[in-house]
Backbone of each chain as nested JSON, in Angstrom:
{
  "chains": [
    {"id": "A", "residues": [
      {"number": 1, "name": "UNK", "atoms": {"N": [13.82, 20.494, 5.557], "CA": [13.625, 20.095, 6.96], "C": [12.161, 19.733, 7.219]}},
      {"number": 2, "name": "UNK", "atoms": {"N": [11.316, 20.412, 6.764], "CA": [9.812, 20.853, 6.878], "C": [9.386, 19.082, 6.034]}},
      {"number": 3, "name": "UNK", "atoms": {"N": [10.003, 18.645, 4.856], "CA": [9.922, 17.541, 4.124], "C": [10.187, 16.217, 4.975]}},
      {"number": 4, "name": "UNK", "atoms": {"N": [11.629, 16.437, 5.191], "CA": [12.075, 15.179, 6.165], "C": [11.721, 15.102, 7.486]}},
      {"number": 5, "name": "UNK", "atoms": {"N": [11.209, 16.154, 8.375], "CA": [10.646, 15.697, 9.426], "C": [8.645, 15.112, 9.362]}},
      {"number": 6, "name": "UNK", "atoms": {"N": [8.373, 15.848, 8.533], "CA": [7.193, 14.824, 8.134], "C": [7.053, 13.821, 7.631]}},
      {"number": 7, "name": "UNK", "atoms": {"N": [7.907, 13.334, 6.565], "CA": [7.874, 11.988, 6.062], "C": [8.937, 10.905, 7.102]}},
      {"number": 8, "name": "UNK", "atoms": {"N": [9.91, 11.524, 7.912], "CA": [10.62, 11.098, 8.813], "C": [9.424, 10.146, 9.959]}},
      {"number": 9, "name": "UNK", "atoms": {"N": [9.018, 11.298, 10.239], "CA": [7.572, 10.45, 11.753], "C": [7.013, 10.124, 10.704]}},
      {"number": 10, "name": "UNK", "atoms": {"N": [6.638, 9.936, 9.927], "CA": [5.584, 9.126, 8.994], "C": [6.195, 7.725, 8.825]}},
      {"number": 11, "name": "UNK", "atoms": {"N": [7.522, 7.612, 8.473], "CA": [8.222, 6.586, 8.325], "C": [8.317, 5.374, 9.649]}},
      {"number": 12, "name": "UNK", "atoms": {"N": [8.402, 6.299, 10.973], "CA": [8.722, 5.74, 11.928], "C": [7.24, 5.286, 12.297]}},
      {"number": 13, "name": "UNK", "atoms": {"N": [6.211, 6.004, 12.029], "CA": [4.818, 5.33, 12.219], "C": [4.458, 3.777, 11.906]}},
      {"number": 14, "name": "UNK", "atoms": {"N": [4.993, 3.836, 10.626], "CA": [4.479, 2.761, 9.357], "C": [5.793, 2.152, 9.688]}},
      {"number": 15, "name": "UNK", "atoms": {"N": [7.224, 1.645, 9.972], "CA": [8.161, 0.558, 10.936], "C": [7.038, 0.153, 11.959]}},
      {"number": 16, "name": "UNK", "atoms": {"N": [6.488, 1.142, 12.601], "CA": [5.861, 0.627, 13.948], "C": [4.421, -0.296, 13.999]}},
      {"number": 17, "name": "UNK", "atoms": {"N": [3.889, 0.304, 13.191], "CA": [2.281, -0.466, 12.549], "C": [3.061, -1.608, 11.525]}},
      {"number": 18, "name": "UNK", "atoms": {"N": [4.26, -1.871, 10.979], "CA": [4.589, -3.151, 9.95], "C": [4.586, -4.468, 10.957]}},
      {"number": 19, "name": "UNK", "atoms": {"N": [5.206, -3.72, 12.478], "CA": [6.189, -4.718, 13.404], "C": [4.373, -5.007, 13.864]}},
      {"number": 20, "name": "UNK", "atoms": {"N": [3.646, -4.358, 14.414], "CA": [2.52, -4.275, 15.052], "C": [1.853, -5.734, 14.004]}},
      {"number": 21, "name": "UNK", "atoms": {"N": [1.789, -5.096, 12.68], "CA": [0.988, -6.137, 11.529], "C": [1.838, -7.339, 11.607]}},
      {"number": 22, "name": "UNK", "atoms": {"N": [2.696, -7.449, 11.46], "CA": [3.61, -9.118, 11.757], "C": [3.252, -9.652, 12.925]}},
      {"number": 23, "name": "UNK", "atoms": {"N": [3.207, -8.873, 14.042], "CA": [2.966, -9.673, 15.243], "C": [1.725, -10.306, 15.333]}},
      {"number": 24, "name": "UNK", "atoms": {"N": [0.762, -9.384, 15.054], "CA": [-0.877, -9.982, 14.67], "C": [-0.501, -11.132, 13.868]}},
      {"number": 25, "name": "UNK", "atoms": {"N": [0.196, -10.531, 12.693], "CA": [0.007, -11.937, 11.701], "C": [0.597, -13.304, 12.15]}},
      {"number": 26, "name": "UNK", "atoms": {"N": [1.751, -13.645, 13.333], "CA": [2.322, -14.508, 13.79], "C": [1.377, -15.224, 14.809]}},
      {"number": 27, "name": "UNK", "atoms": {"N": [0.541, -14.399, 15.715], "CA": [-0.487, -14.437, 16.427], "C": [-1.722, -15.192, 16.334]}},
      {"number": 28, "name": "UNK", "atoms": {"N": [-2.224, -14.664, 14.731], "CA": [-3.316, -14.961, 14.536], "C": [-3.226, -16.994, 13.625]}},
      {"number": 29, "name": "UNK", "atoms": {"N": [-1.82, -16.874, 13.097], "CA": [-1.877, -18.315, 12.483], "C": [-1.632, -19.109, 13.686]}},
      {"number": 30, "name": "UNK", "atoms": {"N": [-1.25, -19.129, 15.402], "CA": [-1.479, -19.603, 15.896], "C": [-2.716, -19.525, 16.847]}},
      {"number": 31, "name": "UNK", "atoms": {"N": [-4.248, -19.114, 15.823], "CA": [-5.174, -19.096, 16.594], "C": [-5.63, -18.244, 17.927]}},
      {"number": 32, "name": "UNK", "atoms": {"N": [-4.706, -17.181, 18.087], "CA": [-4.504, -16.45, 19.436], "C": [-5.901, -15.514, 19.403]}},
      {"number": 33, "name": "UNK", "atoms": {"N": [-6.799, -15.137, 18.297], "CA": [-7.793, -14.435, 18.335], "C": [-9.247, -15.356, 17.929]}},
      {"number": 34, "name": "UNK", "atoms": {"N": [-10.327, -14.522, 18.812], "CA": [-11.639, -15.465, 18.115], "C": [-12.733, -14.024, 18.19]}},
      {"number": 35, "name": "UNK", "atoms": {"N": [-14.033, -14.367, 18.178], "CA": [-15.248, -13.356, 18.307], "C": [-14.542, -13.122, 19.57]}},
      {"number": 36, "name": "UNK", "atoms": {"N": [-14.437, -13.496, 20.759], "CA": [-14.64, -12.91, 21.53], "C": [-13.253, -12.413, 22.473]}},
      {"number": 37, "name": "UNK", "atoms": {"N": [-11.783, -12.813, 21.688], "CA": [-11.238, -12.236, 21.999], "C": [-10.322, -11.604, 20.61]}},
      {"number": 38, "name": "UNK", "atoms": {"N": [-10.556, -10.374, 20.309], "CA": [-10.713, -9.61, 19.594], "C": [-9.7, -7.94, 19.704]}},
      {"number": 39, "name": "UNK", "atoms": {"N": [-9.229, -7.694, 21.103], "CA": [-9.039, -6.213, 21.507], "C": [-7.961, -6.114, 20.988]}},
      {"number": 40, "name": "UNK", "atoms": {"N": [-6.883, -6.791, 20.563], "CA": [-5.778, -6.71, 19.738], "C": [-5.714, -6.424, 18.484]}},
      {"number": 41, "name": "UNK", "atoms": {"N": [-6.542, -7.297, 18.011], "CA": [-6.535, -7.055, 16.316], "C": [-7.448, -5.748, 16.301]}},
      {"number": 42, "name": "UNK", "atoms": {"N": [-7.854, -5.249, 16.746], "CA": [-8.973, -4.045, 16.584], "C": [-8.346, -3.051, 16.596]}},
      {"number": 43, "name": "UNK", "atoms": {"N": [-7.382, -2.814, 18.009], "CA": [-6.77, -1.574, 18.381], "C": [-5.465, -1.55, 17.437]}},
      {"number": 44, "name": "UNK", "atoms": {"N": [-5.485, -2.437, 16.84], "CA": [-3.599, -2.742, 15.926], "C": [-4.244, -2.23, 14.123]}},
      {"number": 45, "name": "UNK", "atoms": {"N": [-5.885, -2.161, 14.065], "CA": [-6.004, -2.333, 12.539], "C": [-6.358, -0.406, 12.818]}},
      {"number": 46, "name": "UNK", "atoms": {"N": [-7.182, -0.27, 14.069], "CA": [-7.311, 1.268, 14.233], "C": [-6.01, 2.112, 13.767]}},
      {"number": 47, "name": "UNK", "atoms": {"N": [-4.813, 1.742, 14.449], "CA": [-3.64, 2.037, 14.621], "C": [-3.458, 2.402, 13.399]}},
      {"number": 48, "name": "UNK", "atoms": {"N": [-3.253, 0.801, 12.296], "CA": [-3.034, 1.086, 11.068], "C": [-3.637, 2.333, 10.108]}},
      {"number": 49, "name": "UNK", "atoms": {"N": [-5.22, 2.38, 10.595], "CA": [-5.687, 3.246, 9.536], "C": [-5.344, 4.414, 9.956]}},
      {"number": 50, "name": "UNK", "atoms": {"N": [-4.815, 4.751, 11.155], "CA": [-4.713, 6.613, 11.474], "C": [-3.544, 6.295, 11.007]}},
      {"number": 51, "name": "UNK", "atoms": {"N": [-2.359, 5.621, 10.652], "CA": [-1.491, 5.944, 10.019], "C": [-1.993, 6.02, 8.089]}},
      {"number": 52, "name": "UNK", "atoms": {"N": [-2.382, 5.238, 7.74], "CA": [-2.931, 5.509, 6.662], "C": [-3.677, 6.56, 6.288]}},
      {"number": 53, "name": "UNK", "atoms": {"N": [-4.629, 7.469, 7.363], "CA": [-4.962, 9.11, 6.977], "C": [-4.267, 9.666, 7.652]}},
      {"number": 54, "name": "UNK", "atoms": {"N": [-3.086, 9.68, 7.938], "CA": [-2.175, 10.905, 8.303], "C": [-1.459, 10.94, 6.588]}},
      {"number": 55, "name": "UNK", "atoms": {"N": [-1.188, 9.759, 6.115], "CA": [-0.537, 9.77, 4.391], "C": [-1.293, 10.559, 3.529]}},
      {"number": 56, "name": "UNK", "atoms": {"N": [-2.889, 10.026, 3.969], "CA": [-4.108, 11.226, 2.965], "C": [-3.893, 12.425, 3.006]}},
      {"number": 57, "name": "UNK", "atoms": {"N": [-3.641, 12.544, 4.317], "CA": [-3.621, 14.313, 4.582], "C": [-1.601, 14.519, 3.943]}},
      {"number": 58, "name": "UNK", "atoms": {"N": [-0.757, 14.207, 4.14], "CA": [0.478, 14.403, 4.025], "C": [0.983, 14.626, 2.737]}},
      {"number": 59, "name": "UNK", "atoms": {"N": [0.262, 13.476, 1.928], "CA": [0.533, 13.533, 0.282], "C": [-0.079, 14.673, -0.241]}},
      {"number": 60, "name": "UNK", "atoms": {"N": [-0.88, 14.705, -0.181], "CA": [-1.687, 16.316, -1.188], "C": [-0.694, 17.006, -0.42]}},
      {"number": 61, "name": "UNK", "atoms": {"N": [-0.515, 17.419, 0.77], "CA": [0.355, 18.548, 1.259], "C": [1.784, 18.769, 0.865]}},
      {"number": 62, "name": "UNK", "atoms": {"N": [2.366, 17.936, 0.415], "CA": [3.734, 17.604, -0.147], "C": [3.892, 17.363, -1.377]}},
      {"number": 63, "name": "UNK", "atoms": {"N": [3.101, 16.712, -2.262], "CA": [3.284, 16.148, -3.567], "C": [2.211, 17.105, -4.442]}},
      {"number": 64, "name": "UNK", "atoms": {"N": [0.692, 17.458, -3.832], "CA": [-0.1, 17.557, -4.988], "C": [-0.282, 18.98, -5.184]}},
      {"number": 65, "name": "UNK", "atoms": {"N": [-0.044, 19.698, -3.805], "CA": [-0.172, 21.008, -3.775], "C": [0.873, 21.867, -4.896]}},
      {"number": 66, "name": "UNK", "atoms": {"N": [0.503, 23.201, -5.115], "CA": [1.749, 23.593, -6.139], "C": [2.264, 24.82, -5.082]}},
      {"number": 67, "name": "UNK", "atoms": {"N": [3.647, 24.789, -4.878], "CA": [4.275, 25.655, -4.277], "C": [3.709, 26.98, -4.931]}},
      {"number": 68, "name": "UNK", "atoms": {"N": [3.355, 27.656, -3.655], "CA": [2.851, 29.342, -3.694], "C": [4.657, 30.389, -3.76]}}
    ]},
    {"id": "B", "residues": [
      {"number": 1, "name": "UNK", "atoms": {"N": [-2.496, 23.128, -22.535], "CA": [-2.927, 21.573, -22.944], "C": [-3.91, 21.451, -22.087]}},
      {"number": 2, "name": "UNK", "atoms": {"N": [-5.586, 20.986, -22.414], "CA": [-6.653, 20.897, -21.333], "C": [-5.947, 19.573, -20.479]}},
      {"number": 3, "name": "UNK", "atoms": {"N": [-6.369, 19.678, -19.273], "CA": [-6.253, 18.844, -18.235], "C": [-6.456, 17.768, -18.131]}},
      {"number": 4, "name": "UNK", "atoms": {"N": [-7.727, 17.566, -19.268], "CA": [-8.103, 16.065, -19.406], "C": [-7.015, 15.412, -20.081]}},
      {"number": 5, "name": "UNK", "atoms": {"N": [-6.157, 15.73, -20.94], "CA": [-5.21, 15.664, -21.977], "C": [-4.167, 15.225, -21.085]}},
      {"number": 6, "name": "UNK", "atoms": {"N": [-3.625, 15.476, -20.115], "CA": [-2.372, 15.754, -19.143], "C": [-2.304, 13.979, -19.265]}},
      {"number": 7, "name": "UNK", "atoms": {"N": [-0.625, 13.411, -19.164], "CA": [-0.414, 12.241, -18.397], "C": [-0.907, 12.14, -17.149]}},
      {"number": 8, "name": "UNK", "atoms": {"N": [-1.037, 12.984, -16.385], "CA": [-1.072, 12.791, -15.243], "C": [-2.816, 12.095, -14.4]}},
      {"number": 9, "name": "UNK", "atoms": {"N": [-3.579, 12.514, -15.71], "CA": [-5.13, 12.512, -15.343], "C": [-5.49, 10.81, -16.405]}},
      {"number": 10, "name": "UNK", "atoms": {"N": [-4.577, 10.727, -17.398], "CA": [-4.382, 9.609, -17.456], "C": [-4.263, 8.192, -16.448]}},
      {"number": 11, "name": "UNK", "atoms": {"N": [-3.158, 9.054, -15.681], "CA": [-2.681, 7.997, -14.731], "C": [-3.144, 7.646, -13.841]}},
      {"number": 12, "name": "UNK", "atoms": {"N": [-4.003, 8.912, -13.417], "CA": [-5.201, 9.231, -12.267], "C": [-6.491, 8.194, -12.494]}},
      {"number": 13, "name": "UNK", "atoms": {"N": [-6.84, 8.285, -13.99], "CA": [-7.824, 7.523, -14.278], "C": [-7.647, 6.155, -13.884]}},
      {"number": 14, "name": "UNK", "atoms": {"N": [-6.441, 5.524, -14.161], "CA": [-5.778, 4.09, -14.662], "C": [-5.954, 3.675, -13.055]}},
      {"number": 15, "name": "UNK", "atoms": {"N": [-5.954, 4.721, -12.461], "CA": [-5.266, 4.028, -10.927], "C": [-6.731, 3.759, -10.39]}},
      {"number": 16, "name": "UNK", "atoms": {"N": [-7.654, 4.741, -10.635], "CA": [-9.24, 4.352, -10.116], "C": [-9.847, 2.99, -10.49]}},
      {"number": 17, "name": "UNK", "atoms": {"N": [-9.808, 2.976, -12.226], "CA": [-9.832, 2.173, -12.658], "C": [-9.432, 0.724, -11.943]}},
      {"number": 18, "name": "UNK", "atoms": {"N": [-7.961, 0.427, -11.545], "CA": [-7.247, -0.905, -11.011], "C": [-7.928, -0.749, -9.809]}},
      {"number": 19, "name": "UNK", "atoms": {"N": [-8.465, 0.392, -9.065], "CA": [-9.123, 0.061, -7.755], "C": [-10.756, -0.88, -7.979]}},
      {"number": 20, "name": "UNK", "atoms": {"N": [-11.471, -0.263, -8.789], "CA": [-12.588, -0.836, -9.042], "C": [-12.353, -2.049, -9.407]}},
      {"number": 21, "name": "UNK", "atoms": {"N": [-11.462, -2.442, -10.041], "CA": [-10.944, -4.104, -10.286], "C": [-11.049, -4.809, -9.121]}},
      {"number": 22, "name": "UNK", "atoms": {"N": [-10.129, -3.997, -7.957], "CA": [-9.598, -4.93, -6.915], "C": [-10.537, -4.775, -5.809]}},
      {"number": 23, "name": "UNK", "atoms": {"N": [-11.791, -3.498, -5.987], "CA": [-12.516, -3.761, -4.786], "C": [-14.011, -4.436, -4.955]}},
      {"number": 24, "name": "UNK", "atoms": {"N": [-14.089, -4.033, -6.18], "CA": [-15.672, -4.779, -6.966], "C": [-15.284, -6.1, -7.961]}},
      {"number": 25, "name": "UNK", "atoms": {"N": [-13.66, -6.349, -7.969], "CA": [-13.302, -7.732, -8.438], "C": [-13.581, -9.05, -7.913]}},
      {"number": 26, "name": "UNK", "atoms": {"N": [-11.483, -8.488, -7.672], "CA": [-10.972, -9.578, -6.964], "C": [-11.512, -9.826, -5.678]}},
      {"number": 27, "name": "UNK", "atoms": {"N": [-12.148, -9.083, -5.061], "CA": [-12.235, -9.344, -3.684], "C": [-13.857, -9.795, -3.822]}},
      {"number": 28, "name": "UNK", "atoms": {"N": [-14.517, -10.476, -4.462], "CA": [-15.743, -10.436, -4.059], "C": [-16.134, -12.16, -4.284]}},
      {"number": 29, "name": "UNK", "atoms": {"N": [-15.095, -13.38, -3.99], "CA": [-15.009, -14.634, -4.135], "C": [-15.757, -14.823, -5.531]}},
      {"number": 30, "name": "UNK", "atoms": {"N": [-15.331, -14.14, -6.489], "CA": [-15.47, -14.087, -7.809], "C": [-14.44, -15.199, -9.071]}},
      {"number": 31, "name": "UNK", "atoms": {"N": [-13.775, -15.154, -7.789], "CA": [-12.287, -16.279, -8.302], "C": [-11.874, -17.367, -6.986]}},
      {"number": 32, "name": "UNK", "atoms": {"N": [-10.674, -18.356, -7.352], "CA": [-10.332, -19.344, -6.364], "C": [-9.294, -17.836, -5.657]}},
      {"number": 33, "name": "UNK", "atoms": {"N": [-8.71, -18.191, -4.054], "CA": [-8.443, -17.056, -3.273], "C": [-6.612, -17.188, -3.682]}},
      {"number": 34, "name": "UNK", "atoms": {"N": [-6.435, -17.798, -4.405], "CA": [-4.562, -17.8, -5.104], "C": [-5.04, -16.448, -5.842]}},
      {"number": 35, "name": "UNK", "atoms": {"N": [-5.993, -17.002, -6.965], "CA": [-5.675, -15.642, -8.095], "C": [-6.638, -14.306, -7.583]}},
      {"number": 36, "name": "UNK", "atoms": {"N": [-7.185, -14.141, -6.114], "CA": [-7.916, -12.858, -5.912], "C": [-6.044, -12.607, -5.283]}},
      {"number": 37, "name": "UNK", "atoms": {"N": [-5.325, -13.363, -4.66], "CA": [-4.641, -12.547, -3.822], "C": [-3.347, -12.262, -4.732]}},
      {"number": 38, "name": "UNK", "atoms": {"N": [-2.921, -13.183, -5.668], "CA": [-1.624, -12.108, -6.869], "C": [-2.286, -11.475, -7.307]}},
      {"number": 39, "name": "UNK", "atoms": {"N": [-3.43, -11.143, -7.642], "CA": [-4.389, -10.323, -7.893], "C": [-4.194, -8.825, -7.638]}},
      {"number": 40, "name": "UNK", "atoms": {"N": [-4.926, -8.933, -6.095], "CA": [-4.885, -8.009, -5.331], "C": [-3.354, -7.27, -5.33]}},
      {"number": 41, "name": "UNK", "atoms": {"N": [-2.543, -7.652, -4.536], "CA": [-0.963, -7.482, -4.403], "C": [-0.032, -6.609, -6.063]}},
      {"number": 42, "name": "UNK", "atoms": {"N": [-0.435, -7.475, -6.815], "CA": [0.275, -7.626, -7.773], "C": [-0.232, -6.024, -8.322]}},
      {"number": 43, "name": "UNK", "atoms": {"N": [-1.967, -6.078, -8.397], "CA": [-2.362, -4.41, -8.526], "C": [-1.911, -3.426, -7.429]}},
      {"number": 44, "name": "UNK", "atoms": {"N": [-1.907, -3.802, -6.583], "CA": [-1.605, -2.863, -5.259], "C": [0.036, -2.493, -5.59]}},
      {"number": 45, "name": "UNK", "atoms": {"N": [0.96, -3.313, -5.957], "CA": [2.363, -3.319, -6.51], "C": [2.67, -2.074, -7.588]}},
      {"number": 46, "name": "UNK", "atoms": {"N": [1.856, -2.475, -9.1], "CA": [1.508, -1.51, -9.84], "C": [1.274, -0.04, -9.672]}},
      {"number": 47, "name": "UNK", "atoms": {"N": [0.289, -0.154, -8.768], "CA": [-0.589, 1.343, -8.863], "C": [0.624, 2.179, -7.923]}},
      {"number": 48, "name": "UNK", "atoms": {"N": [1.365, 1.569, -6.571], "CA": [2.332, 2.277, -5.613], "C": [3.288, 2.795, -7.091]}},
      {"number": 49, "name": "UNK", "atoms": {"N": [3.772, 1.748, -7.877], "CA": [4.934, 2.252, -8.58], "C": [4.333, 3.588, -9.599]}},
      {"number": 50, "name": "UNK", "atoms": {"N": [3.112, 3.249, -9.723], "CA": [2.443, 4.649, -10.96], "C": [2.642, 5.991, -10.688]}},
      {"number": 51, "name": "UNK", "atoms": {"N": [2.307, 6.033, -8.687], "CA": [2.122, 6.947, -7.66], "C": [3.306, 7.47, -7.925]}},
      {"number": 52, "name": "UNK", "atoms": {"N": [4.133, 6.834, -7.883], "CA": [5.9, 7.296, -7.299], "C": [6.173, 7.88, -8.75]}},
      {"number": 53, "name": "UNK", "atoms": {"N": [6.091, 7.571, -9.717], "CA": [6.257, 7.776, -10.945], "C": [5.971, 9.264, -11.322]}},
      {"number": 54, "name": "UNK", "atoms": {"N": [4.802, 9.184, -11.215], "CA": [3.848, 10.064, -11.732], "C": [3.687, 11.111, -11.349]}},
      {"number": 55, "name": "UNK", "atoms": {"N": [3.364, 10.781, -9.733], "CA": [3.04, 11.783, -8.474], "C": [3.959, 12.556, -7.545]}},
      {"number": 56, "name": "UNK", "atoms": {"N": [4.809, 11.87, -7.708], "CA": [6.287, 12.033, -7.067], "C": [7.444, 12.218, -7.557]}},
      {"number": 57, "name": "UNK", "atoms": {"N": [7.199, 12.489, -8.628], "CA": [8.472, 12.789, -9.728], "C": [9.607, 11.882, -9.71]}},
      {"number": 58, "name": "UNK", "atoms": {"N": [8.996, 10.698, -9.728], "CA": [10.689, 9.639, -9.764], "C": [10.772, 9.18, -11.358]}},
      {"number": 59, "name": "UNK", "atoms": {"N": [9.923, 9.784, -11.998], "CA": [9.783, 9.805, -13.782], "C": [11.562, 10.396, -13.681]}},
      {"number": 60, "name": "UNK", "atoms": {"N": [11.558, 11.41, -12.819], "CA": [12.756, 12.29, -13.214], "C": [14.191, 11.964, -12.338]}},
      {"number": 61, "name": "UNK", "atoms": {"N": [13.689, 11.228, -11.889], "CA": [15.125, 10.842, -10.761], "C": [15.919, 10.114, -11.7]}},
      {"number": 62, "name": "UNK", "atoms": {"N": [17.026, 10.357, -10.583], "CA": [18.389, 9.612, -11.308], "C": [18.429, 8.033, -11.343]}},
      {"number": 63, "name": "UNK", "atoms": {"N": [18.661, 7.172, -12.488], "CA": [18.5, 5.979, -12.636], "C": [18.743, 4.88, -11.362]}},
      {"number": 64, "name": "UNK", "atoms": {"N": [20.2, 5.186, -10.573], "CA": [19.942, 5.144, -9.514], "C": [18.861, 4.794, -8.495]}},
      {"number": 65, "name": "UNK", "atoms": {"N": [18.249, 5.892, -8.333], "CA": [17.499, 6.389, -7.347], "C": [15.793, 5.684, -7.825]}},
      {"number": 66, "name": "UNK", "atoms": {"N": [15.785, 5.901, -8.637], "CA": [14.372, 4.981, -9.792], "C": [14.644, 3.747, -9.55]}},
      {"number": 67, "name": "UNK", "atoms": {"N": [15.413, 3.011, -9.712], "CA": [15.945, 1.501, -9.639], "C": [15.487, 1.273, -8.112]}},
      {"number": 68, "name": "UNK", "atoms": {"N": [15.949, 1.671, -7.411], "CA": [15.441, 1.644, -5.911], "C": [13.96, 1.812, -5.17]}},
      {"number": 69, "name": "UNK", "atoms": {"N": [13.526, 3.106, -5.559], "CA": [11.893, 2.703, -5.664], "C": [11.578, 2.115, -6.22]}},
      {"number": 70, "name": "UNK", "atoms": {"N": [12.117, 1.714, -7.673], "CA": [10.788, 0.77, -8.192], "C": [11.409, -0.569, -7.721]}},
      {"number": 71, "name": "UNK", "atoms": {"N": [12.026, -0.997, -7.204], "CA": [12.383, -2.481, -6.769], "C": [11.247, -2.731, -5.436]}},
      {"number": 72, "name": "UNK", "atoms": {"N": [11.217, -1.477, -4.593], "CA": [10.405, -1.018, -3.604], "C": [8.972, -1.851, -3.544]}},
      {"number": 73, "name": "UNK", "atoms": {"N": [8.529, -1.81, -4.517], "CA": [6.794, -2.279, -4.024], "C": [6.985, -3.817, -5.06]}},
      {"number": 74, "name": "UNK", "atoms": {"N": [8.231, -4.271, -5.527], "CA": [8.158, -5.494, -5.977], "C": [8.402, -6.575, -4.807]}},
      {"number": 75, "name": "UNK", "atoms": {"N": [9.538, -5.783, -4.037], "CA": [10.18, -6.591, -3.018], "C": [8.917, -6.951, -1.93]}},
      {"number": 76, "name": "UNK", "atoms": {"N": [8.241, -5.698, -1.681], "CA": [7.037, -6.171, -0.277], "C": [6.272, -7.228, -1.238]}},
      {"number": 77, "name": "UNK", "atoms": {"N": [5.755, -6.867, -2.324], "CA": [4.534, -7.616, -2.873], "C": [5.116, -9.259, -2.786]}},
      {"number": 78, "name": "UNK", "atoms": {"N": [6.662, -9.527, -3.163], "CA": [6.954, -10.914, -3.585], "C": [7.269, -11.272, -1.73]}},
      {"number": 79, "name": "UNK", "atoms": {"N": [7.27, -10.476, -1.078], "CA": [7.421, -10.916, 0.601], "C": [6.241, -11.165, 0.857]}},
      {"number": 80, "name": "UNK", "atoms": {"N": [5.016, -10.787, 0.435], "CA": [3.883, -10.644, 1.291], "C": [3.012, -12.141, 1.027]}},
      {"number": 81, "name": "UNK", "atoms": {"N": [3.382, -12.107, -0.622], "CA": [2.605, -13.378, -1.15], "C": [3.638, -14.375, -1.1]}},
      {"number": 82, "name": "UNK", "atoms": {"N": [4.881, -14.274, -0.482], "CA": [5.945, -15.509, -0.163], "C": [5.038, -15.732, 1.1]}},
      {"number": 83, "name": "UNK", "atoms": {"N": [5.112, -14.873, 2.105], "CA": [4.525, -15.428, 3.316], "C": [2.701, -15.764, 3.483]}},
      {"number": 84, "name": "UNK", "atoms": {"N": [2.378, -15.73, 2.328], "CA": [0.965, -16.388, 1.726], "C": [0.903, -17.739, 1.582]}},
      {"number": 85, "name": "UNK", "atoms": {"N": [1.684, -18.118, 0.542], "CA": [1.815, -19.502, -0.343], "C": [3.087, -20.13, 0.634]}},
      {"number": 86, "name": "UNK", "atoms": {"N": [3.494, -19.577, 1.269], "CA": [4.94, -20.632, 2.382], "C": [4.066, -20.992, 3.264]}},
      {"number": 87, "name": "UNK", "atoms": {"N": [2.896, -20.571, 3.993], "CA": [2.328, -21.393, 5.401], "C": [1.125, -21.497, 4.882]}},
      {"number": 88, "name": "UNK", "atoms": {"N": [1.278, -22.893, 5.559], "CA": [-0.449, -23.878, 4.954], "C": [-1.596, -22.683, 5.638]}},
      {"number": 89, "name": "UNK", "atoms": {"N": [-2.66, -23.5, 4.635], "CA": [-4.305, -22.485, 4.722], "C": [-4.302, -23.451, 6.669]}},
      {"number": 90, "name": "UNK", "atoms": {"N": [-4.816, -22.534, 6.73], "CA": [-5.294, -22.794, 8.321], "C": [-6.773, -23.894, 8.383]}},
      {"number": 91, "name": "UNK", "atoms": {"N": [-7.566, -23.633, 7.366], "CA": [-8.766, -23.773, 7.228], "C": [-9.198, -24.841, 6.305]}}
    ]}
  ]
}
């Protein structure tokens, strides 16, 4: 339980930051960002990386640690 | 068996290793931007499947279940660089 509800919201994070990264990416080939308008792609790549160190912290806790 | 010895510190090494490739490599317009980006991907592809392997015990899963992750980081990588090389350079 303790397994699947952490990798569960982890899962649903990273669906949500993929849909987030496509939309940027659909966005940005029609030119929708420049220097100075910017607050999208910023707050969408932030997004990405706190999902990417919640995995830092999750993996050692699940995979690297050795059951006590 | 010392630690250094282990597959696992092997694999550990291999994976640092493909990073220093791809961050002091490919990425430093060292090449035309086709072969930094199968490049990039294609290592990034690799090293996920080593992880799962190695780190995650799918060495031991049922053939099944192995077949499925490892199709896993082929399928994004050949999606990611489909939607690379399918829409013209902007620039």
């Amino acid at each position: 339980m303790w397994y699947f509800t952490l990798t569960g919201i982890h899962l649903l994070h990273v669906v949500f930051g993929t849909s987030l990264l496509s939309y940027l990416w659909v966005r940005s080939r029609r030119r929708a960002y420049n220097s100075l308008q910017r607050v999208v792609p910023e707050c969408v790549a932030s997004y990405w990386h706190l999902v990417d160190l919640l995995w830092i912290v999750i993996f050692p806790l699940l995979y690297l640690q050795k059951a006590a | 068996m010392s630690v250094l010895r282990e597959r696992v510190t092997m694999v550990w090494l291999g994976l640092v290793v493909l990073t220093c490739v791809t961050t002091w490599g490919l990425s430093k317009d060292l090449f035309i931007p086709a072969v930094g980006v199968i490049g990039i991907f294609s290592i990034a592809a690799i090293k996920v499947s080593y992880v799962m392997l190695d780190f995650m015990e799918l060495r031991y899963a049922p053939i099944p279940v192995r077949s499925a992750f490892q199709a896993w980081p082929v399928i994004v990588a050949a999606m990611i660089l489909g939607f690379w090389f399918a829409t013209p350079s902007l620039t």
